[in-house]
Each structure stands twice: as C-alpha cells, then as structure tokens.
KEKE-935297 format. One line per 5 residues: number of its first residue (from 1); their letters; for each residue x, y, z of N, C-alpha, C. Coordinates in steps of 0.001 Angstrom, whole numbers, plus 500000, padded with zeros to 6 digits. Layout:
<nodes>
NUM	a	X:Y:Z:X:Y:Z:X:Y:Z ~ ...
</nodes>
This chain:
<nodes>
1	xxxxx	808842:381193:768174:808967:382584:768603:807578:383133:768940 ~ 807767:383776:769832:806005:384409:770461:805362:385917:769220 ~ 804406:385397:769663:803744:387138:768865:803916:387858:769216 ~ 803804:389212:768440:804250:390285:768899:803466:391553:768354 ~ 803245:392591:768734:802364:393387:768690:803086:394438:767426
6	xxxxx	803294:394271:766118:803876:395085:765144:803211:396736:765150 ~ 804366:397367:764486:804072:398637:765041:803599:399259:763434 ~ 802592:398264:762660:801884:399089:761679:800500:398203:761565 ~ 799325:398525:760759:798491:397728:760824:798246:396659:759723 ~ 798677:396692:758236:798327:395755:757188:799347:394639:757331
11	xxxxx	799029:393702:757154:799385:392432:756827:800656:392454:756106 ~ 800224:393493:754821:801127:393846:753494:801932:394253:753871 ~ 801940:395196:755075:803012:396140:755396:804145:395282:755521 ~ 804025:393981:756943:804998:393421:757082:805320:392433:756181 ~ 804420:392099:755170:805773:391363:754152:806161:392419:753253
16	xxxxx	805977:393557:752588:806977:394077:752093:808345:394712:752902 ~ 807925:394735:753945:809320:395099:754663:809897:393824:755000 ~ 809751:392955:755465:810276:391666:755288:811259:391421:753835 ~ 810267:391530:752901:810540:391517:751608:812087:392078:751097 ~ 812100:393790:751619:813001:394615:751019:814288:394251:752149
21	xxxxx	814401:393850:753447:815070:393458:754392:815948:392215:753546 ~ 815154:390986:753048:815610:389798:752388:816559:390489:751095 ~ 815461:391483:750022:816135:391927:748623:817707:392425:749158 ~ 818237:392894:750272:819080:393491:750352:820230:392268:751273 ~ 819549:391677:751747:820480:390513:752271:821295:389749:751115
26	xxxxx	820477:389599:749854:820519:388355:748576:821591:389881:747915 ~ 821309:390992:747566:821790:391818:746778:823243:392224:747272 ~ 823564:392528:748504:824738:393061:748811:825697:391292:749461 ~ 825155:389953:749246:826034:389089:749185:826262:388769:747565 ~ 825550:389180:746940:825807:389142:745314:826798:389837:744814
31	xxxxx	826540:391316:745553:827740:392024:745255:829344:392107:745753 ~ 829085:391514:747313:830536:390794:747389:831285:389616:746935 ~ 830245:388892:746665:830400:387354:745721:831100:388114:744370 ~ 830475:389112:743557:830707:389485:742343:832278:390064:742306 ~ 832286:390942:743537:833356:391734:743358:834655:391126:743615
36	xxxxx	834942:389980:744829:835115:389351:745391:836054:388458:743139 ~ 835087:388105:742765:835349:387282:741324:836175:388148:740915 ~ 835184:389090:740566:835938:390257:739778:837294:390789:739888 ~ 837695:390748:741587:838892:391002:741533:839938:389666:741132 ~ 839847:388919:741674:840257:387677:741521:840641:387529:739873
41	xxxxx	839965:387517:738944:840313:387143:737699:841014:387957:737442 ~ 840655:389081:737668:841453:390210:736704:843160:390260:737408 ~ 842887:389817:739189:844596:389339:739368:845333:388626:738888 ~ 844497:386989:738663:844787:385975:738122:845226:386704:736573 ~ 844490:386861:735800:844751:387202:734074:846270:387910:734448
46	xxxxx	846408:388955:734672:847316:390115:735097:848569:389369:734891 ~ 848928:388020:736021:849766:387055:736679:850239:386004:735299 ~ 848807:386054:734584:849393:384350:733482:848412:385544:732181 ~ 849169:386137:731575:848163:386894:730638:848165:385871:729122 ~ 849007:384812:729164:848853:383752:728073:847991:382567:728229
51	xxxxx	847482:382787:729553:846403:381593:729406:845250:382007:728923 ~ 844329:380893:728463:843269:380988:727429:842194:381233:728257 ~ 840975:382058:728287:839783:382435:728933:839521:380795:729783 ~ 839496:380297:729037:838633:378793:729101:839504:377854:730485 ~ 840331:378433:730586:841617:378159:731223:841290:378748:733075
56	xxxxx	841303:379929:732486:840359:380910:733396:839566:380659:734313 ~ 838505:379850:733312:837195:380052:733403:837179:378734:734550 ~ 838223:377421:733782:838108:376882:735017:838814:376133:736057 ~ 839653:377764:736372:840176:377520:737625:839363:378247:738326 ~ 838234:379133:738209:837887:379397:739275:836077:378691:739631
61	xxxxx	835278:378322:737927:834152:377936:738167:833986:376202:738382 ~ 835138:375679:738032:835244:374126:738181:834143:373789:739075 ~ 833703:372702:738926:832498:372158:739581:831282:372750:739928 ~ 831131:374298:739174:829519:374489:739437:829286:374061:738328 ~ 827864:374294:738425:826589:373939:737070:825966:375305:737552
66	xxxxx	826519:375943:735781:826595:377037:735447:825289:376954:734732 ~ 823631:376662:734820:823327:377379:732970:823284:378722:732186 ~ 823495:378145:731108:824311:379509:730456:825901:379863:730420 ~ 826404:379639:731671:827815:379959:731967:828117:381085:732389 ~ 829276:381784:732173:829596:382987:732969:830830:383390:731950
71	xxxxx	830337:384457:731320:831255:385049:730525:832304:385931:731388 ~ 833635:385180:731729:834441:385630:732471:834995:387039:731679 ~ 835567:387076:730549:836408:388144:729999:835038:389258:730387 ~ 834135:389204:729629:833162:390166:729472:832890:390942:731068 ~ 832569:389699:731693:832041:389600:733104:833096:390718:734076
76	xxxxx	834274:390464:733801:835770:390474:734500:836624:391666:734366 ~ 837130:391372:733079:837918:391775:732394:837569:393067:731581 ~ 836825:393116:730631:836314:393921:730040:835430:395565:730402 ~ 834773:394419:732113:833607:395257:732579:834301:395928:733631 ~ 834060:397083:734042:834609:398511:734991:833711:398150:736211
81	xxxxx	834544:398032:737247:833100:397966:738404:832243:399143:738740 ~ 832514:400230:738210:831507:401029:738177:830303:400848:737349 ~ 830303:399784:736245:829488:399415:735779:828380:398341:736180 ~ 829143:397295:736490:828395:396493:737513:827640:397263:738886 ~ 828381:398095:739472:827460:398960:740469:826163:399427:740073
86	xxxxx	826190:400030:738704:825346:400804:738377:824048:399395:738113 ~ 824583:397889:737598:823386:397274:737463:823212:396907:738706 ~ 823876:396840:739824:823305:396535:741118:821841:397637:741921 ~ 822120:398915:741286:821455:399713:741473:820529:399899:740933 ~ 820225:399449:739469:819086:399462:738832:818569:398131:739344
91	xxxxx	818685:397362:739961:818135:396095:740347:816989:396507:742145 ~ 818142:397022:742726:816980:397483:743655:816181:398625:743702 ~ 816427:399335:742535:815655:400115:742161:813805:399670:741397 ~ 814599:398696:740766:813389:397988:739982:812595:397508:741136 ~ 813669:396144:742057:812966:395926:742933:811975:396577:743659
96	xxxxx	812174:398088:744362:811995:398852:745314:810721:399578:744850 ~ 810322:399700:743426:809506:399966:743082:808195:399027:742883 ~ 808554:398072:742387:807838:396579:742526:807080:396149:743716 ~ 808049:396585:744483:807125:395786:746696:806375:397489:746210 ~ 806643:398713:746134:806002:399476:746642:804379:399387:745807
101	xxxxx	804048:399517:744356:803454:398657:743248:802307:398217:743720 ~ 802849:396721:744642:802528:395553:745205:801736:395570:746639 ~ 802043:396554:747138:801534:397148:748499:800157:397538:748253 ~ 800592:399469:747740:799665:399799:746874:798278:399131:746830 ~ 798593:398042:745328:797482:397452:745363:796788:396427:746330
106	xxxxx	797521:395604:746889:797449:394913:747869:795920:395802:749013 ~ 796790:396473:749561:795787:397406:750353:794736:397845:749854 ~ 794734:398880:748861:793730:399568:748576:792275:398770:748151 ~ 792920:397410:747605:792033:396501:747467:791164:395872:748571 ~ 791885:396134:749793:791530:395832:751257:790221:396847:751300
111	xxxxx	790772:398136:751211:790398:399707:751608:789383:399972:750762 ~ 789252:399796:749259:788196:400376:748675:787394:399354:747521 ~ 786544:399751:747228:785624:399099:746426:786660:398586:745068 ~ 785840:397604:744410:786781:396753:743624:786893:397806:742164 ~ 785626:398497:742186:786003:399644:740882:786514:401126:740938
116	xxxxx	786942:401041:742799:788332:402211:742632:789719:401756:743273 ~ 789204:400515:743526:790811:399738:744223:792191:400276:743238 ~ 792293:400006:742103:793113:400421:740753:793846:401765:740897 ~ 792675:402536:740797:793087:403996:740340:793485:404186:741830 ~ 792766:404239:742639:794073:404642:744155:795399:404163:743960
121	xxxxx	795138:402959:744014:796657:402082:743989:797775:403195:743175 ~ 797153:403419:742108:798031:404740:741208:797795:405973:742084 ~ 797096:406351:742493:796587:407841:743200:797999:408028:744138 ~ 798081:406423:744980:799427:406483:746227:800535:406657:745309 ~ 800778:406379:744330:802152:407344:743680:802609:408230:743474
126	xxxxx	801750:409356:743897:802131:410601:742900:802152:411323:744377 ~ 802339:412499:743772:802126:414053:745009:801090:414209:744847 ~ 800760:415529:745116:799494:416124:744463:800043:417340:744016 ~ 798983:417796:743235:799213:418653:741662:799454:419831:742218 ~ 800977:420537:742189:800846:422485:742832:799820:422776:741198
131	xxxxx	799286:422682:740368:798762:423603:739216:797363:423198:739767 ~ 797036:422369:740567:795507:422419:740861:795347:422565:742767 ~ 795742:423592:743260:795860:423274:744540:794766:423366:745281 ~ 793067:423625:744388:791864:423620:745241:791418:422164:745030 ~ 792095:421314:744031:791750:420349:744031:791924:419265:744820
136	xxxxx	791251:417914:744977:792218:416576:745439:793409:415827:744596 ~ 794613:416146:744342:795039:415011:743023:795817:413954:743615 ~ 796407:413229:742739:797194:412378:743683:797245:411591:744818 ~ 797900:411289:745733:797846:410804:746798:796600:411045:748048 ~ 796459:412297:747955:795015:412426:748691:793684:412295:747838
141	xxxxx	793912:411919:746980:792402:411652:746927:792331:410346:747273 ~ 793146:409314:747120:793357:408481:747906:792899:408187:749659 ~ 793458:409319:750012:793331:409300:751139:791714:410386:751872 ~ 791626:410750:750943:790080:411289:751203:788848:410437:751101 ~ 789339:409548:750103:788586:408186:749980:788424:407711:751013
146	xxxxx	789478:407266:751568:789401:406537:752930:788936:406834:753918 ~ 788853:408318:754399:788206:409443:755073:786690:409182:755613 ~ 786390:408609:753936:785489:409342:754033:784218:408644:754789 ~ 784315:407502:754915:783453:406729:755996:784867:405730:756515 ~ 785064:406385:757657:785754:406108:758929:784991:405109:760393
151	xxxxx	786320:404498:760240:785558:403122:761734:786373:404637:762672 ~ 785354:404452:763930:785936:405389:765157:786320:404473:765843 ~ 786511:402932:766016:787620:402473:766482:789203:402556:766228 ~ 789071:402459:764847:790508:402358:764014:790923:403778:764326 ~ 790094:404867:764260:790053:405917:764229:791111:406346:765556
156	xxxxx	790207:406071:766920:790550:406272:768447:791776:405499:769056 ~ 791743:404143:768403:792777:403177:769128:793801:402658:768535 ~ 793520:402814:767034:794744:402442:766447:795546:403567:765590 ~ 795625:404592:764994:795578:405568:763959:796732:406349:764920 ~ 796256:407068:766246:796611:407623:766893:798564:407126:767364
161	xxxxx	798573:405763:767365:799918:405461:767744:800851:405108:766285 ~ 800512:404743:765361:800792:404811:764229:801554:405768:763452 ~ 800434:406447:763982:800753:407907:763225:801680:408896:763567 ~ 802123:407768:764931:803736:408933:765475:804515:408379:765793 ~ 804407:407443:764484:805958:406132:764602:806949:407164:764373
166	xxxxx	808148:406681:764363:809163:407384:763800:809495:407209:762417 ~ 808727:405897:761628:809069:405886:760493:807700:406405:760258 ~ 806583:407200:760283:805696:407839:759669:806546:409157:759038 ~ 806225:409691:758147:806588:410674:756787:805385:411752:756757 ~ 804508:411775:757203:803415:412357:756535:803520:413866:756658
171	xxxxx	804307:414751:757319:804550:415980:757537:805530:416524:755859 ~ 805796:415317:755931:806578:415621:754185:806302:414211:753292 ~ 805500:413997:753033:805025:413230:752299:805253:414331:751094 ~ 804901:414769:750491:804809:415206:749007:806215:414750:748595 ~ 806961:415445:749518:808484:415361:749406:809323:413881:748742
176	xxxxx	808594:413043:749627:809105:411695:749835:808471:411409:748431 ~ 806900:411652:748222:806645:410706:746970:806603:412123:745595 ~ 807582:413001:745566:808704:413222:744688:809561:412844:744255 ~ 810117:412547:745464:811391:411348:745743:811305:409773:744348 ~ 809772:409493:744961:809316:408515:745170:809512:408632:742812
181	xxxxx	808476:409532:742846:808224:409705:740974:809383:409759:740508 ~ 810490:410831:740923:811755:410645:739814:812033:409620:739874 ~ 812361:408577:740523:812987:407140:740503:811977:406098:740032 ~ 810667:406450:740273:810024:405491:739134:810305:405587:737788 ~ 810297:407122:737139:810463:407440:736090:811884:407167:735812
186	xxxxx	812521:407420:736343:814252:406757:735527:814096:405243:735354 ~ 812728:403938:736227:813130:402853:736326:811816:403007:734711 ~ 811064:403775:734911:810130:403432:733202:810870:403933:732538 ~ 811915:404849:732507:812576:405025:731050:813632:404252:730883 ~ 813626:403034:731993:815088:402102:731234:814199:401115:730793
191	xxxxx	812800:400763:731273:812451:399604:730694:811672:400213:729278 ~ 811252:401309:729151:810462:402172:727980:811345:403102:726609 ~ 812265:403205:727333:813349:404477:726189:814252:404457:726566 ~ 815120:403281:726592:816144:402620:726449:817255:403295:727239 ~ 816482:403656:728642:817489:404197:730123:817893:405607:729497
196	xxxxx	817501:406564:728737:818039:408069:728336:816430:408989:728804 ~ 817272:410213:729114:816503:411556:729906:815591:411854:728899 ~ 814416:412136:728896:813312:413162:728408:813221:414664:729719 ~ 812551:415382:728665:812299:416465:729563:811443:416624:731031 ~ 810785:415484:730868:810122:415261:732070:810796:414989:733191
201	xxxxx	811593:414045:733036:812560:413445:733399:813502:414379:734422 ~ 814070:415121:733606:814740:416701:734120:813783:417471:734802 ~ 812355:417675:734554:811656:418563:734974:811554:417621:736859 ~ 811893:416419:736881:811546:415849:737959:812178:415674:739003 ~ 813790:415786:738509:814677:416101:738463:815204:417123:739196
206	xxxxx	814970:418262:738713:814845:419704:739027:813863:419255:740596 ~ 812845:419089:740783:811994:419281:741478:812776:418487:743133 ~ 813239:417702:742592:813816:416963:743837:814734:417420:744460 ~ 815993:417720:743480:817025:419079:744002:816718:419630:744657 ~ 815585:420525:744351:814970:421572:745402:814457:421468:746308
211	xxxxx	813511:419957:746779:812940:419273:747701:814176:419224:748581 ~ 815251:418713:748221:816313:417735:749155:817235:419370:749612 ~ 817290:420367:748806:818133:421827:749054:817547:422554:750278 ~ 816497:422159:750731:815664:423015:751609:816823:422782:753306 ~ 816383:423922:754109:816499:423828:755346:816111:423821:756213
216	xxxxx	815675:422746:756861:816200:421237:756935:816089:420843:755682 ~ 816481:419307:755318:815881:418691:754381:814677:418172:754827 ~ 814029:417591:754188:812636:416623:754420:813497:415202:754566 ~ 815152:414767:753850:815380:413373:753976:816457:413615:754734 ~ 816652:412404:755603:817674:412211:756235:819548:412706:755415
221	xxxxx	819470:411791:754621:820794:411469:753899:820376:412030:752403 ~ 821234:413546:751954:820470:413585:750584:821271:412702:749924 ~ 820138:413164:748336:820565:411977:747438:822080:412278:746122 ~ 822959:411749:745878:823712:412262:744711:822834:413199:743570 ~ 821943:412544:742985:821382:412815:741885:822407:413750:740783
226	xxxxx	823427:412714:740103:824044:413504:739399:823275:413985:738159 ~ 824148:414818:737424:822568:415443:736415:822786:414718:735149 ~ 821383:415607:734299:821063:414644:733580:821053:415699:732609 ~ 821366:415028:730734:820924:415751:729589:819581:415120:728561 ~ 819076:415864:728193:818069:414834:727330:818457:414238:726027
231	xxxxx	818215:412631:726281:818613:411880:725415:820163:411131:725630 ~ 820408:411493:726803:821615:410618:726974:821189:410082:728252 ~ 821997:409218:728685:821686:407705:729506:821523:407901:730774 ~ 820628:408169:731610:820788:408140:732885:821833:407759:733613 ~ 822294:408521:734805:823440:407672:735466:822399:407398:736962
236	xxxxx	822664:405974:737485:821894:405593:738411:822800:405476:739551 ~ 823058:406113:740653:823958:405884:742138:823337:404558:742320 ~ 824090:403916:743242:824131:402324:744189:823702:402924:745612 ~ 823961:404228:745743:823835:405220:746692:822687:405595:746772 ~ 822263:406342:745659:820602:406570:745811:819728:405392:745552
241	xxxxx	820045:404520:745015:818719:403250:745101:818873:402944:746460 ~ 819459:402986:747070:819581:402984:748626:818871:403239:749847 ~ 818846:404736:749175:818172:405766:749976:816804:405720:749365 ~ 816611:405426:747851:815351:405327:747574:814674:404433:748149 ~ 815024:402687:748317:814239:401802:749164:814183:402574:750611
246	xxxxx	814827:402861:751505:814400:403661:752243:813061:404989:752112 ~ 813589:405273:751516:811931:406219:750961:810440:405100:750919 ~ 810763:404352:749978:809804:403455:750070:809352:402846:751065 ~ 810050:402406:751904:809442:401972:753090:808948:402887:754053 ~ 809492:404073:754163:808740:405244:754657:807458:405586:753892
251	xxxxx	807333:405518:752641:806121:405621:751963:804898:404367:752502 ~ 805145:403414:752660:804675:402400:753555:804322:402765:754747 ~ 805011:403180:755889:804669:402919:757167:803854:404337:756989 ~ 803785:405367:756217:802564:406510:756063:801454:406158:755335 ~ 801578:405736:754603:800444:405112:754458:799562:403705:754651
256	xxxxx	800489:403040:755681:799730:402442:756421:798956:403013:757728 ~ 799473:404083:757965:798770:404605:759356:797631:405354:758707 ~ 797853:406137:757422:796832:407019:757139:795672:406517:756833 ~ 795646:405123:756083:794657:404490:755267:793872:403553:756402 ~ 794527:403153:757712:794045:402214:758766:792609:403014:759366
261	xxxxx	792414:404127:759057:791012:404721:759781:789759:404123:758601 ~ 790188:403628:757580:788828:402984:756653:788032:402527:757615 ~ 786861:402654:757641:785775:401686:757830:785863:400272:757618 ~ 786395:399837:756355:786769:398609:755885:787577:397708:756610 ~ 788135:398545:757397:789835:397813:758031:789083:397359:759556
266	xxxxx	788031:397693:759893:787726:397371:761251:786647:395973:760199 ~ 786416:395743:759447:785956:394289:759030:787091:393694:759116 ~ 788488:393664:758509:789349:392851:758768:789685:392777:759914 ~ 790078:393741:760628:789963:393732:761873:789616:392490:762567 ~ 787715:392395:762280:787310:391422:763037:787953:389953:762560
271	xxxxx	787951:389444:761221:788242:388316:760625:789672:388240:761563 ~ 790575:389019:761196:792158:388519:761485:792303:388284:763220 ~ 790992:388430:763564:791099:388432:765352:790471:387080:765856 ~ 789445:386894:764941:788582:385308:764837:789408:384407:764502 ~ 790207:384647:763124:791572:383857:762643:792069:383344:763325
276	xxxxx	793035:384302:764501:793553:383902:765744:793388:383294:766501 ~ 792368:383146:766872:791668:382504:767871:791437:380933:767448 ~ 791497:381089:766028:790865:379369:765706:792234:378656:764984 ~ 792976:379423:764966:794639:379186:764669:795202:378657:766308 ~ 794594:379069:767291:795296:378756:768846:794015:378537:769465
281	xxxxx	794472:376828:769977:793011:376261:770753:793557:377019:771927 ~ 795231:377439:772697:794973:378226:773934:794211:379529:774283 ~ 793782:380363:773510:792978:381253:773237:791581:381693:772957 ~ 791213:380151:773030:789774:380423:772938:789048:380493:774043 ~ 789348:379903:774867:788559:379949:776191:789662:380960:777088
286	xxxxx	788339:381887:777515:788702:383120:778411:788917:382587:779950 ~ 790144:382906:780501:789692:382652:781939:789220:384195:782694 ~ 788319:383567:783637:787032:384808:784734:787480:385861:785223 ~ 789368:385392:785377:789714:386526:785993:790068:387428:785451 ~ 789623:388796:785614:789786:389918:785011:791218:390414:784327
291	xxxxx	791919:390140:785557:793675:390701:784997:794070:389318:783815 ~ 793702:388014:784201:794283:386992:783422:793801:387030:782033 ~ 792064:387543:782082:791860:387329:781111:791996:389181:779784 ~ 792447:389986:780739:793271:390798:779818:794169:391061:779021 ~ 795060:389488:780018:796123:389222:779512:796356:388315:778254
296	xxxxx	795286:387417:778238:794460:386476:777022:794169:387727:775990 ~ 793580:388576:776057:792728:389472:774899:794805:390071:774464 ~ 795447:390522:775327:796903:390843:774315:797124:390113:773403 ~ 797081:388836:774023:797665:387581:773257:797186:387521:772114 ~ 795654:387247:771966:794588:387717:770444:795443:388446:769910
301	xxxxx	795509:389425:770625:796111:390784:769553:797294:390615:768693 ~ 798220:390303:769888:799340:389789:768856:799759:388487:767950 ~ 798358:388097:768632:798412:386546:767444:797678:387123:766241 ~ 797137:387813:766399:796301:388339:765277:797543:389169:764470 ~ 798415:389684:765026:799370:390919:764267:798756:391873:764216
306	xxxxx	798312:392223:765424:798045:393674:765714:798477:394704:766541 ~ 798534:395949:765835:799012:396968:766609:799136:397189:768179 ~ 799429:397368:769349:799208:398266:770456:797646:399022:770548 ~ 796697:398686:770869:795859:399577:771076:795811:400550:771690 ~ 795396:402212:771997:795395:403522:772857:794997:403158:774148
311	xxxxx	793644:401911:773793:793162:401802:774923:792643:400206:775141 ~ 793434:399260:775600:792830:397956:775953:791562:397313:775996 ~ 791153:398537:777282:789780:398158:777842:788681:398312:776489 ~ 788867:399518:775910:788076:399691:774949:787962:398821:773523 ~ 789216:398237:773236:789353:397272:772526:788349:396334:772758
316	xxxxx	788524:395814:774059:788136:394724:774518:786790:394365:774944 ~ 786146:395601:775080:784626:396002:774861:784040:396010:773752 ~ 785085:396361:772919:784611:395813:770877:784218:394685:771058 ~ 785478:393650:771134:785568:393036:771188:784270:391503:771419 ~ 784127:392130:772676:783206:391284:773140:781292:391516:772979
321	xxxxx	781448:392785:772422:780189:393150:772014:779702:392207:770374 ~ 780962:392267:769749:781118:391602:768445:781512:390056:768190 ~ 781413:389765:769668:781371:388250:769967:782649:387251:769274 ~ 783557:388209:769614:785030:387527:768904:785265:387025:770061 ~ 785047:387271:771367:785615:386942:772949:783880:386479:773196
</nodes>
C-alpha cells in the first residue's frame, strides 16, 4: 500500500488510533461471541433443565482448550446481561484511558525536557483550574511549555492545517477533558475504592451535566451519566465508554496539533525525513526536473508520515538548506 500524507503530526497519534480502532474490533466481536453463548445456554438449560452443568458445558465447549475453563452456570445462567455489559464497558473504559496515558507520555517526552516530560504528561489530563483563573493550571501549562520556544516552520506549515481538522476540539477542550476526568476517576475508583462514589466523584459529576446541558452542547452525542450516591457502586453505560473513547481520540487529534509548534518537533521532523529516505533507495536521488522532482519531495513526505504542508515550496527550501534533499 502507498504512503500517505496523515492528517496529524506524531507518530503516537497514529498508533493510538490504530490502537482504539483494533480495541473495538476485538471488544464488540467478544461481545457478540459472549452474547451469542449466553443466549444459547440459557435456551439450551430452559429445554433439558435436568441435565448436569458439565453436560452443558460440553455440548457447547467440546474441543476447545479452555485454561481455566468457563464457568457456564455463573457465566450464563446466573449472570444478567446487563451485567456483562457493564464489564464490557469498564474494559474500554480502562482501555481508553490507558492509549490516552500512553500518548501523553509518549509525546511530551518527544516535546519536553526529560525533567518535565512527567508532569506535562499529567498537566494533558486535567482542565484548568476556574479557582485560579490568572493562573496556568492544567492542560495549558502544558501547552505554554510548548509555546514557548516555537519552530516557525511547524509553526507556518504544519499547525495551521491541523488545527482545522474536524476532529480538532480545542474551542472546547476544557469541556472534553472534563469529560475526559470524570471517567478517569470512576476508572481510579474501581481499581482504588472498590468501584463506589466519593464526593469528588459527584462533584465531577455535577460538572459534566452542566458541560453536556449547555446550548449547543460542546459533544456531539450526550452522555447517559446516570447518577450517583456516595458510597454506592458506580453504574458504568456501554454507551458512555463509547462516547468516552471518542472523547479521547478527540483529546488526541488537539493535542497533537497544539503541541506540533515545539521547537523540538522540527528535530524530529528532520530525523523521520532522513529515515525515509534511507528506508527507500527510490528516493534518494532527486531527479533535475523541477515538477518531477517536487513530486519526489511529496513522496519523502509521506514516506516519512507527514502531514500536508501550507506550503510545498517552502518545505522544500527547509529542506534542502538542511541537506535532507
């Protein structure tokens, strides 16, 4: 398959979207595989209610290699598929938080020095603080970081088309990584306090309601968010982990456009363009003619996995000043 000119700039970007594309291919054939069982036994039992589990078990698992096995009654019988939904949902929830995590650091490690790579990586989680609003908190200081010594290439030729994808967010970003905190926090209080509400929890809660109540919304599709009491068990939609990986990947393609003006990113820049070139012996040698060999410098580009530039020519004057061509 030929290269192609992707419409974000990190590396990271396209395997976590790759990534969450696959999590949902493997997750929703799991869940028809599951349900698919589920109904099945519980017809079967219904039909012969004197046969023995074991009986059960193998008329329908005969010839796999099970380890562990598969507790049919429990699995089947016992369990409500609203229950199983709900672990399908905490699964790409976990997931969805994990690629985003993973990004995060991934990048920022690209983007900033190795003794604030960390704390950004956390900085891209949050909003920023309404109780400190002269301050930087959160997500922009992150992004002020990056600011703050800027390549005016990345700046002029790449930033500019990026930044008016259709999956860019940044006009409601706070919104999104609101979005973004309540659903981390329901996925730390199932692995931390045993999946039940604290007040925070509610307070975050509250905050999103009101995010998603506005007119317009900031999200496409709002979310259920049924409510919550403190100290009893979260209820998790299959619906909103849904919409939440969607968030996430919108949290992605904004902050891949925002963070691509680093200074830093026009060093990779150069490497992932040299890469190319020594990855494809057709590419190394330029031919004289002007249109042909413009057409050679695309090719770089998208062998490299790079964006659309604003402006070719100007690329290509980098380019060759920096002795990649």
């Amino acid at each position: 398959m030929p290269a192609s000119n992707p419409p974000f700039f990190y590396p990271a970007t396209h395997s976590v979207d790759r990534r969450l594309g696959d999590t949902f291919g493997f997750v929703w054939a799991s869940y028809a595989g599951l349900r698919e069982l589920w109904w099945q036994v519980r017809g079967f039992r219904s039909q012969f209610p004197d046969l023995h589990i074991d009986e059960v078990k193998s008329k329908f698992l005969s010839g796999l290699t099970l380890p562990g096995g598969i507790d049919l009654r429990r699995t089947c019988i016992e369990t409500d598929w609203s229950q199983h939904e709900e672990e399908f949902a905490k699964w790409i929830l976990f997931e969805s938080c994990t690629m985003f995590e993973s990004w995060c650091e991934k990048v920022c490690s690209e983007v900033f020095p190795k003794s604030s790579a960390a704390q950004h990586a956390k900085n891209l989680q949050f909003p920023s603080d309404p109780n400190k609003p002269n301050q930087s908190t959160g997500y922009r200081k992150a992004i002020d970081a990056a600011n703050a010594t800027t390549s005016a290439l990345m700046a002029a030729q790449f930033f500019p088309k990026l930044s008016t994808s259709p999956l860019n967010r940044w006009s409601t970003i706070e919104d999104h990584l609101t979005a973004y905190r309540y659903f981390k926090e329901c996925r730390n209080a199932i692995i931390h306090s045993d999946g039940v509400a604290d007040q925070n929890l509610i307070d975050l809660h509250t905050a999103l309601v009101a995010c998603q109540s506005r007119n317009p919304s900031p999200f496409r599709h709002a979310f259920a968010l049924p409510g919550l009491t403190v100290g009893a068990a979260i209820p998790i939609r299959i619906k909103d982990s849904v919409l939440f990986a969607t968030v996430v990947r919108l949290l992605i393609f904004t902050f891949d456009a925002a963070l691509c003006v680093a200074n830093a990113n026009e060093r990779s820049l150069e490497a992932r363009l040299r890469a190319a070139r020594a990855r494809s012996p057709a590419l190394v040698n330029l031919p004289a003619d002007p249109a042909k060999r413009t057409q050679r410098v695309k090719r770089i580009l998208a062998a490299a996995r790079v964006p659309v530039p604003v402006k070719l020519a100007d690329v290509e004057a980098w380019m060759l000043a920096r002795r990649i061509i």
